[in-house]
Every structure is written in C-alpha cells, then in structure tokens.
C-alpha positions as CSV (number, residue, x, y, z in Angstrom):
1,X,0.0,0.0,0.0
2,X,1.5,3.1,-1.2
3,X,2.5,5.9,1.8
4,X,2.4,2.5,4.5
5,X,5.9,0.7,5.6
6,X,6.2,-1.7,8.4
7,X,6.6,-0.6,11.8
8,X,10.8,-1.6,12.6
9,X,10.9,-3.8,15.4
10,X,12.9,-3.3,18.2
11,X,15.5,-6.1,19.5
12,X,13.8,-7.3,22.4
13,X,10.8,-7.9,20.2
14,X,12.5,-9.9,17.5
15,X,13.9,-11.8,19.7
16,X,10.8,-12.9,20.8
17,X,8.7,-13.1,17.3
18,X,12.3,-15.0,16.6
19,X,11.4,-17.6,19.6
20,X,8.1,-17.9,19.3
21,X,8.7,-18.7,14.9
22,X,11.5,-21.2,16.1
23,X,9.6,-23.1,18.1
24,X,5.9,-22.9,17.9
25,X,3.8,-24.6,15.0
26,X,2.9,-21.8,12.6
27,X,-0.8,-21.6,12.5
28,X,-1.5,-17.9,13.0
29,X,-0.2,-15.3,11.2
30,X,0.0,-12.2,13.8
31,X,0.9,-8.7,13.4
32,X,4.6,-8.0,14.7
33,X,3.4,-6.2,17.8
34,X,4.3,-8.2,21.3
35,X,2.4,-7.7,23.7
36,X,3.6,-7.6,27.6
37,X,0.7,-6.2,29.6
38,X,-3.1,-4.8,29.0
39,X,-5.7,-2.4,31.2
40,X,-9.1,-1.3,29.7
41,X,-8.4,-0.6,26.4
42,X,-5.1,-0.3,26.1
43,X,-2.4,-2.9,25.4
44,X,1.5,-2.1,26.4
45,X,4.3,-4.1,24.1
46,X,7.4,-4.9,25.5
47,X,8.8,-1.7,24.4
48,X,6.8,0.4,26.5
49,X,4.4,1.3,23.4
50,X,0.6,2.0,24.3
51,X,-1.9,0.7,21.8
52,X,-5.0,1.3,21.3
53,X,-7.2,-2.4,21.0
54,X,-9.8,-2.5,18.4
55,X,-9.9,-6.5,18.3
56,X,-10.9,-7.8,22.0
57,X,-9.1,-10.6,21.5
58,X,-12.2,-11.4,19.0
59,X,-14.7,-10.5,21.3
60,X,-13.3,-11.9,24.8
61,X,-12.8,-9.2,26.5
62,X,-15.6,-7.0,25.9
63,X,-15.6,-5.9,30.0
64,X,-12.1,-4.6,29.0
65,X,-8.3,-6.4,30.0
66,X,-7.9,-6.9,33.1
67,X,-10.9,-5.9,34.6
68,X,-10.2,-5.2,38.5
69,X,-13.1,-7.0,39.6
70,X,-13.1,-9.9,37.5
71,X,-9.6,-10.2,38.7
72,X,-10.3,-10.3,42.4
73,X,-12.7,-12.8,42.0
74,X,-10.2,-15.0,40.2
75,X,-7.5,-14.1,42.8
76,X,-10.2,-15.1,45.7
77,X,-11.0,-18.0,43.8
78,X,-7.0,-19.3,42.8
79,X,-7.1,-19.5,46.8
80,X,-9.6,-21.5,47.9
81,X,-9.8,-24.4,45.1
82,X,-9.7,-24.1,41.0
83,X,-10.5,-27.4,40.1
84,X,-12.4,-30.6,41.4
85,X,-13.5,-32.2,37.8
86,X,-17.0,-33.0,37.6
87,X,-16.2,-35.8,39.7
88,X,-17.2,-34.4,42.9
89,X,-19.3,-31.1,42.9
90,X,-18.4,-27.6,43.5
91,X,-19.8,-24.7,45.4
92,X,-19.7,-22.4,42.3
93,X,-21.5,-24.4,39.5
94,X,-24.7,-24.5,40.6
95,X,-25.2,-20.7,41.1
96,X,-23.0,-20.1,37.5
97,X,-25.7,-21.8,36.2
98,X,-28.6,-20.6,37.9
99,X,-27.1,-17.0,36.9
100,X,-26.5,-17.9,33.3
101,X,-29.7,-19.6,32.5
102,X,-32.0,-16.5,34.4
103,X,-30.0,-14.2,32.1
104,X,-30.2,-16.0,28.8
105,X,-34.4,-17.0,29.8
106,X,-33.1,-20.9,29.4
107,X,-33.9,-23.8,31.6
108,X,-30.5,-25.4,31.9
109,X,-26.8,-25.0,31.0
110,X,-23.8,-27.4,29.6
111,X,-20.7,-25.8,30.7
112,X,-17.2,-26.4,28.3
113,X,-14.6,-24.7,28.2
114,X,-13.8,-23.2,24.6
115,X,-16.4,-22.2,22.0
116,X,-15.3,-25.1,19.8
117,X,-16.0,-27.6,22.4
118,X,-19.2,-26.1,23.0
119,X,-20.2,-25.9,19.5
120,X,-19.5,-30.1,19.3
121,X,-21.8,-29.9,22.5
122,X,-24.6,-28.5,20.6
123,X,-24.0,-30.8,17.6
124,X,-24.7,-34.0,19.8
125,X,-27.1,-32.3,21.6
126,X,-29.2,-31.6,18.3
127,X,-28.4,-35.5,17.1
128,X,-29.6,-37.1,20.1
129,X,-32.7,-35.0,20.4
130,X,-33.1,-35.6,16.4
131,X,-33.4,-39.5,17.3
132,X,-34.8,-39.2,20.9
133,X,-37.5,-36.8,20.8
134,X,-37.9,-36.2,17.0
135,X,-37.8,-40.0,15.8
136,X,-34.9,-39.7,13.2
137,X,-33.3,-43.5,12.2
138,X,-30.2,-43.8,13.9
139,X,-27.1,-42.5,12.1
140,X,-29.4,-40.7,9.6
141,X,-29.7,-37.2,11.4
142,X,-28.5,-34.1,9.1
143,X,-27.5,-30.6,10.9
144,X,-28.2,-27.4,8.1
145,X,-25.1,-24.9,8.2
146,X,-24.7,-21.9,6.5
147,X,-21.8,-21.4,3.6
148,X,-18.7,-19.4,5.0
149,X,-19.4,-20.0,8.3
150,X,-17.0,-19.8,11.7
151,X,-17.8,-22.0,14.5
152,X,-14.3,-23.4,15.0
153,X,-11.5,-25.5,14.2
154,X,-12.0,-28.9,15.4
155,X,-11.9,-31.8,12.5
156,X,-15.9,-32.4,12.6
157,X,-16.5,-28.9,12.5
158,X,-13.9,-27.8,9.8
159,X,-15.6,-30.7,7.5
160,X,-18.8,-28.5,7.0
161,X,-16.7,-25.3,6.4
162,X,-16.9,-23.5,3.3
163,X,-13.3,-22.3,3.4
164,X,-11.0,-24.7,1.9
165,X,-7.8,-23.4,3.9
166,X,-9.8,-24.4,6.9
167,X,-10.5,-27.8,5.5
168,X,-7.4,-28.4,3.4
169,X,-5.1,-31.7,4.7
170,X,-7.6,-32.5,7.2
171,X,-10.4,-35.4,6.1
172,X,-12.1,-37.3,5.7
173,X,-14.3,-35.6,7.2
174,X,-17.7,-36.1,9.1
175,X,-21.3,-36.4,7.4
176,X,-24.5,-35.4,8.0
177,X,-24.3,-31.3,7.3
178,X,-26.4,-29.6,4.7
179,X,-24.7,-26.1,3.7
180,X,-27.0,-23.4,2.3
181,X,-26.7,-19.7,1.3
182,X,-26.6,-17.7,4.4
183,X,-29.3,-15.2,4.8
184,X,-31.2,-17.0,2.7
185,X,-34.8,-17.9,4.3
186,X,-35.9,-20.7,0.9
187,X,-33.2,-22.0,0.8
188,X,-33.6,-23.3,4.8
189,X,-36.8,-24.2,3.7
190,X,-36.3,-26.6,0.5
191,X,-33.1,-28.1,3.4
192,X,-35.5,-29.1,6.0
193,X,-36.3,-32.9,5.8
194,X,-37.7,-35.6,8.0
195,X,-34.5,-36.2,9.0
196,X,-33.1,-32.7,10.0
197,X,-32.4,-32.0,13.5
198,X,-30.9,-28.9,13.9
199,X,-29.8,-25.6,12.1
200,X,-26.3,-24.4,12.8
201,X,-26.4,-20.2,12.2
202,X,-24.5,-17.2,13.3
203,X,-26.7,-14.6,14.0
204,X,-24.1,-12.0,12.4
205,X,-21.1,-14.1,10.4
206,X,-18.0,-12.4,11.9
207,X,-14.8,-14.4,10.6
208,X,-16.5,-14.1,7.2
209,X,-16.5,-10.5,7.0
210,X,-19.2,-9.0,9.5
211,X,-21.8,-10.7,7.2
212,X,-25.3,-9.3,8.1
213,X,-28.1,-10.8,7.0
214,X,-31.5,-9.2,6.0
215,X,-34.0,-7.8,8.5
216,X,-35.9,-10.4,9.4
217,X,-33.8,-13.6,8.7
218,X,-33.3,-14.3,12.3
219,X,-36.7,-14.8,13.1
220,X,-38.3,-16.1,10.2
221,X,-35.1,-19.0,10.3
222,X,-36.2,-19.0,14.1
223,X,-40.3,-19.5,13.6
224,X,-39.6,-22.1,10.2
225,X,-37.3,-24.2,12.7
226,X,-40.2,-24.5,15.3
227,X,-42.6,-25.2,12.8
228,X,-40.6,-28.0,11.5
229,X,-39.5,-29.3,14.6
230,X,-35.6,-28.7,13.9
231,X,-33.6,-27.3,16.8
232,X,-32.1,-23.8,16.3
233,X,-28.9,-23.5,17.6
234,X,-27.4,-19.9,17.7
235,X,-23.8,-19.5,17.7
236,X,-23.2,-16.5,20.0
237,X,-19.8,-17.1,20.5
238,X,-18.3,-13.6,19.3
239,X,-22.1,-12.1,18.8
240,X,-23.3,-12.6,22.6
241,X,-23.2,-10.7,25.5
242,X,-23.3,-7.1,24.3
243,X,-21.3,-7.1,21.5
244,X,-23.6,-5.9,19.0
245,X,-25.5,-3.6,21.0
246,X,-28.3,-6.2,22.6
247,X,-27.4,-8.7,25.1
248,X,-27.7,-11.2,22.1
249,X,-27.5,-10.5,18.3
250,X,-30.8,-12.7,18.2
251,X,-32.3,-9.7,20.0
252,X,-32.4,-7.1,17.3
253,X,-35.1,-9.2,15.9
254,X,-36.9,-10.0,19.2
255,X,-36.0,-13.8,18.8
256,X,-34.8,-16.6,20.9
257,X,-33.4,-19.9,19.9
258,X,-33.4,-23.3,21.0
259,X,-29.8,-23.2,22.2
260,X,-27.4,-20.6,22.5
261,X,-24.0,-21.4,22.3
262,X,-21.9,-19.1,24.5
263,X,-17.9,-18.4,24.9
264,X,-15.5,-16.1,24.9
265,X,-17.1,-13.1,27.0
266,X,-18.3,-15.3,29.3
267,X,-15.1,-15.1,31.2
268,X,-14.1,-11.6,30.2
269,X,-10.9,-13.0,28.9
270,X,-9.5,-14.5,31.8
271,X,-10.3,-18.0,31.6
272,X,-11.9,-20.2,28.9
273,X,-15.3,-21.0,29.9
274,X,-18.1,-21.8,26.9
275,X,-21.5,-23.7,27.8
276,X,-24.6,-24.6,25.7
277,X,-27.9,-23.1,27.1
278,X,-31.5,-24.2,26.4
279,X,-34.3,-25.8,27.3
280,X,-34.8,-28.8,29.6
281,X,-35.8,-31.4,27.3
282,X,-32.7,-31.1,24.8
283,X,-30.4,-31.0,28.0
284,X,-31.6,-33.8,30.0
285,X,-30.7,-36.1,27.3
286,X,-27.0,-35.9,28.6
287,X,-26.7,-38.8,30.9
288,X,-23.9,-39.3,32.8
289,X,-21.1,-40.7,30.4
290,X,-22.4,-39.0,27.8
291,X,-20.6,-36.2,27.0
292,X,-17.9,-34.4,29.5
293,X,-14.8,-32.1,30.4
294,X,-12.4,-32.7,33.2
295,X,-12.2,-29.0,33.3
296,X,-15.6,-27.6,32.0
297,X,-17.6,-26.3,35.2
298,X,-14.6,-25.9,37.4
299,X,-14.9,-23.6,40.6
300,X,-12.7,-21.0,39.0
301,X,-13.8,-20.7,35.6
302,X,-17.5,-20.5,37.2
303,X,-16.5,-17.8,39.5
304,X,-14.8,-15.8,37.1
305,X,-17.9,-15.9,34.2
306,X,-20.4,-14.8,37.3
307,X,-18.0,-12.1,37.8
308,X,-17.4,-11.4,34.0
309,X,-21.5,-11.5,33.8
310,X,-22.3,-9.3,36.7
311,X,-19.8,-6.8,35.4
312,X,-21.4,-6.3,32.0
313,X,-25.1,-6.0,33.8
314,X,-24.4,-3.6,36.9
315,X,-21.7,-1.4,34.0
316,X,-24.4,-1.4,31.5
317,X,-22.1,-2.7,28.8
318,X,-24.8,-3.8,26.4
319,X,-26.4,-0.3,26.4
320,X,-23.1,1.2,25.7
321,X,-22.0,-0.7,23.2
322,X,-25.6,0.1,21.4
323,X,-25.0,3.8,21.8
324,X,-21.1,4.0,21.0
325,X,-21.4,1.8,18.3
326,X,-24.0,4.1,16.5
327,X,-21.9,6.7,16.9
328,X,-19.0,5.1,15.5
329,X,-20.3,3.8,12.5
330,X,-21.7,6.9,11.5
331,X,-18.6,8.7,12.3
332,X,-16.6,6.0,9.9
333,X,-19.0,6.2,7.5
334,X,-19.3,10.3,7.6
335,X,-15.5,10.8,7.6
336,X,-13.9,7.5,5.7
337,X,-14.3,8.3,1.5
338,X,-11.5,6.3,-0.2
339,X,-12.0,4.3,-4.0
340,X,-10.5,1.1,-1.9
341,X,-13.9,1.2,0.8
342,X,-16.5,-0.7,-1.0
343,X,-18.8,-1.0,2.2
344,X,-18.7,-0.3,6.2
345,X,-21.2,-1.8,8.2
346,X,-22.0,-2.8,12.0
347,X,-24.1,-3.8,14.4
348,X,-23.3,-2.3,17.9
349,X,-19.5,-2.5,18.7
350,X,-19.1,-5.1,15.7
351,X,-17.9,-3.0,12.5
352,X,-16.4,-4.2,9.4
353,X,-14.8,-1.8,6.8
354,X,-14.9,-3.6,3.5
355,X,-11.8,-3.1,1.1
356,X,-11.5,-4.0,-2.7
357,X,-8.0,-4.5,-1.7
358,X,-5.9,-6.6,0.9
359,X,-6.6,-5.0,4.5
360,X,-3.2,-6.9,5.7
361,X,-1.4,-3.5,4.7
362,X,-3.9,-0.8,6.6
363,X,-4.2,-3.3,9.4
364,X,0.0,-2.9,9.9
365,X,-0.5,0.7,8.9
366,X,-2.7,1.6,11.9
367,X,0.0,-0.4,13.9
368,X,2.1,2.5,13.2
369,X,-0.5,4.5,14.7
370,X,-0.9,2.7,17.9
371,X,-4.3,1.2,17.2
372,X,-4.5,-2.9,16.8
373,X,-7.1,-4.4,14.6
374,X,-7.6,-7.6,12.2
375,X,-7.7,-8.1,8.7
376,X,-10.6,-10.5,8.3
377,X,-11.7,-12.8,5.4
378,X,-8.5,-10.9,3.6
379,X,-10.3,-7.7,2.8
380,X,-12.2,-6.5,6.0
381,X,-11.1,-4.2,8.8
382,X,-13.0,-5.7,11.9
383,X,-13.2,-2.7,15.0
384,X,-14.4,-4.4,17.8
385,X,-12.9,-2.3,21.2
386,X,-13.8,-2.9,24.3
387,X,-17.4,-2.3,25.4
388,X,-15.7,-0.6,28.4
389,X,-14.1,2.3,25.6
390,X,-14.7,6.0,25.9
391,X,-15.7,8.3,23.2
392,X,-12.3,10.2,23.0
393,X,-10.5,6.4,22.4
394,X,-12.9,6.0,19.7
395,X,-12.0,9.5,18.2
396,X,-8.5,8.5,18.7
397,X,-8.8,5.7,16.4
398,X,-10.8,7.2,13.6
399,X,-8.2,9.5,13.5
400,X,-5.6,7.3,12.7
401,X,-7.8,5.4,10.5
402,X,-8.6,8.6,8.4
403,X,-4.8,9.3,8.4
404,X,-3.9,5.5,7.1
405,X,-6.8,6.0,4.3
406,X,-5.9,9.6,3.4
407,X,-2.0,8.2,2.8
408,X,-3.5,5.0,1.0
C-alpha cells in the first residue's frame, strides 16, 4: 500500500517473534506487535508502546483487559480451590448456572470450556434429540449450516466449512451437514427434511466479514425451525453478550433460539469458559457418560464468568456498546471516503470496513498509529474495542484510521 511501511521492530521484540517462529507450530499469522501487559483498552508491548485495541481478542474481552473485579474474584477464587472435575461437585456451578440460565431466559446449562467444544456440544445435543425426541433413524440425522461460516476448528467442524484453507489436509471428514446460502430464508426451507435435526447459524457471520443478513432472517429462520420441529442452535460465541448492541444479536429481531451457544465473553478474557444453554428437554438427554470435560464447570472458571457477567449487567455494557457503536459507525461512515472502501457496516460494537484491496497493509498501517485491529476474510477491517471504551479512544482511532486512508 502506497505511503504505509512496516513498523521496525525493536530487538527485544524480535527476539521474541524470533522464539516464538523457532519453536511454535505456525498456525496464526499475527501482526509484529508483542504484547507484555493490557488495562481497559489499552495494550503495552514490551517496548513500552501504548496501543490502542480494536480486536478484544475477538470479542473476549468485551468488560475490558484486566478488569479489576473480574480479577479479584479470580484471585479469591485461585485461593480456595480451581478445580475438582466433575467428579465431585463444587460450590460455584450450581449458582454459574442458575445465573446464566435466568440471564439467557433458558432452563438449563452445559458448561465447556472453549467455544469449539461447546459448538460439538450442541451438535450431539441436536443428534440425540433428532433420534430421541424427533424419531430420526439412527445415524441418519442431518444438521443445516450456512456457507462461510466460523464455528471453529475442530476436525468435525472444519468438514462443514466452506473455506478450503480451513478444510485443506484434514479429512475425511464427518457427514451429515447440509450447507446453504446464508441469509437465505428458501433456501432453509427446500433443506428441511424428515431427517433434519438442527440448524447451525451465526446470527451475524463475523470471521466471514461481519456478514449481516436481511431484516428479518433471524426470526423467520427461528419461527420455520419451530414449525418444523428442527432445533435452532445460535452460535453466539463472538455475537453474545453485548457485542452488537443487545445482550444477544438474536435480539435485534426480538427472537430466541433453541440453544445458544456461549464463549469467549463469558469469562471476560480470563479463563476459557463456553456452555450450551436451552431448554430442559434437549439438555436432559445428557446422561452421565455422555458427554464431559475434566475441566468444564470448574470452581474458578464458574466464579470468574459470574463475575465477568455481573460486570457487563451492573456497567451497562450492552447499552453502551448500542450507543457508541451508533456513533461510531456513522462517524466511519461520515468521515472514511477512499476508492479502496467498498462498504462499512455494523451492528453495535461489531464494525467491518470492506476493502476491494488486501486490508493486511492498513491493518499494519494503523500499527504505526498505535491502534491494533484484524484483517478479516483478507479484505475486511474488523473494530471491535472494548465495550468498556470511551468516546475520546474512539476518536483516537478514527483518526488514525482517516490518516492510514488519506495516505493509501
């Protein structure tokens, strides 16, 4: 990108990137920024450098880094146990439960630990209610996904991908997933069978370029599932909790599914804690030896996500991120004119700027500037701060962004 060079790192850096390139397997493909220390909404390097973070560590720490009371709690809790497996009970679950399901107006909760595992959750949760409650021949049940969808990385889940990087090296690969168009309400329709059991949807496709679907979607998906007695499962994973402006991204169309499937945010970034919540009579069907985690529902990651909770409730973090997020977008879209910008769109503190060109090289650019975000699906800015952010940090970064695009 014309007027953009990379940031020179110093040594101390390198010899870190150095390290961790020797010796770890090379999955990700980070910017050259290393990171020491976070508060709020700022992250430190080991230079001493402030940044300003637009990413959330894709959407786990919407309460902000390092939140002071999230921290005590896990401090309190480090002291008296962290872990007991599910082996024995613990004096944390039941009330992380209780708390979780009141808030998400479910009956019962699965607790995992990361949102893959709780995606597989919900897969075996939608089979064996396809053949227990819904009558589907055994080994016959098929879960509709939509094309370029994220739920994670594990093998079964990579195998109904759409993304061939994702899938590439990695089969064979498991059956029974139907892809369709997202956002497309007749195509869900002509998918549905006899022997469909569930439907697999982000609410808002985030690793796929802050895809938004039509107004309406949600709920019409939502109300054909119930009619046709197939399990919606909403993967909330990066969506949930505030991010988009309602506590859910189901909300903005006043709908609730079967199962939501929960991560990141639930432990404001200090722990990995994921669960599946829904009704009763899709959860019961877990029997003991059916499904499990040594670590899922341990004392500390249960104290820390009814901390993390409680925190985004008594902060108001899901009406701020409704109200900033307005602002934001129409500030982008007000002050951001460039032939490279083909679209910028949001939902709440979700916003993707759209490039006809890589974003890799604005991304690094605005690394210069002291403000961290992600290139996603190769040519989409994602700013996603903390929900915790003030006005004069978002200012901050449009000004930087404005600068990056002005010397584009």
């Amino acid at each position: 990108m014309a007027g953009v060079t990379a940031e020179t790192t110093s040594t101390r850096s390198q010899e870190l990137i150095d390290l961790e390139e020797r010796w770890g397997a090379p999955n990700y493909h980070p910017l050259p920024v290393v990171v020491e220390r976070a508060e709020g909404v700022w992250l430190y390097d080991v230079d001493g450098n402030r940044y300003l973070d637009c990413l959330s560590a894709y959407s786990a720490v919407n309460q902000g880094h390092a939140h002071p009371r999230i921290l005590q709690t896990m401090v309190e809790q480090a002291h008296r146990v962290t872990l007991t497996s599910r082996a024995f009970r613990n004096d944390q679950l039941p009330l992380f439960y209780q708390e979780l399901a009141t808030l998400c107006g479910m009956e019962m909760v699965l607790p995992m630990n990361t949102g893959a595992e709780a995606v597989e959750t919900a897969i075996k949760a939608a089979r064996r209610y396809g053949y227990e409650l819904k009558g589907i021949e055994q080994d016959r049940a098929e879960i509709i996904v939509c094309e370029n969808n994220f739920h994670g990385r594990t093998t079964t889940i990579v195998g109904f991908s759409s993304d061939e990087a994702y899938r590439e090296g990695f089969g064979p690969f498991t059956p029974g997933f139907v892809t369709i168009p997202f956002g497309d309400i007749e195509a869900l329709r002509s998918a549905i069978n006899p022997n469909t059991c569930g439907f697999l949807f982000e609410p808002i496709q985030c690793e796929a370029g802050i895809n938004i679907p039509a107004d309406g979607y949600v709920r019409e998906a939502l109300e054909l599932c119930r009619r046709e007695n197939v399990l919606s499962i909403a993967d909330e994973i990066q969506t949930g909790l505030g991010r988009t402006g309602k506590l859910f991204a189901c909300d903005h169309e006043d709908s609730r599914p079967d199962l939501y499937v929960l991560g990141k945010a639930l432990s404001g970034g200090f722990y990995p804690v994921s669960a599946v919540v829904g009704p009763r009579r899709v959860l019961e069907l877990f029997r003991p030896g059916s499904h499990g985690s040594t670590y899922g529902g341990n004392p500390l990651g249960c104290a820390v996500a009814r901390s993390a909770l409680a925190v985004l409730q008594d902060e108001g973090l899901v009406k701020r991120s409704a109200e900033l997020g307005e602002w934001l977008l129409g500030k982008l879209r007000d002050e951001l004119h460039h032939p490279a910008i083909k679209d910028i769109r949001g939902r709440g503190m979700l916003i993707g700027i759209e490039l006809d060109v890589p974003a890799r090289p604005f991304c690094e650019a605005l690394q210069e500037r002291r403000v961290l975000c992600k290139e996603t699906h190769d040519h989409v800015i994602r700013f996603a701060p903390p929900l915790v952010v003030e006005r004069e940090d978002l200012e901050f970064a449009i000004e930087q962004v404005r600068e990056v695009f002005a010397t584009a």
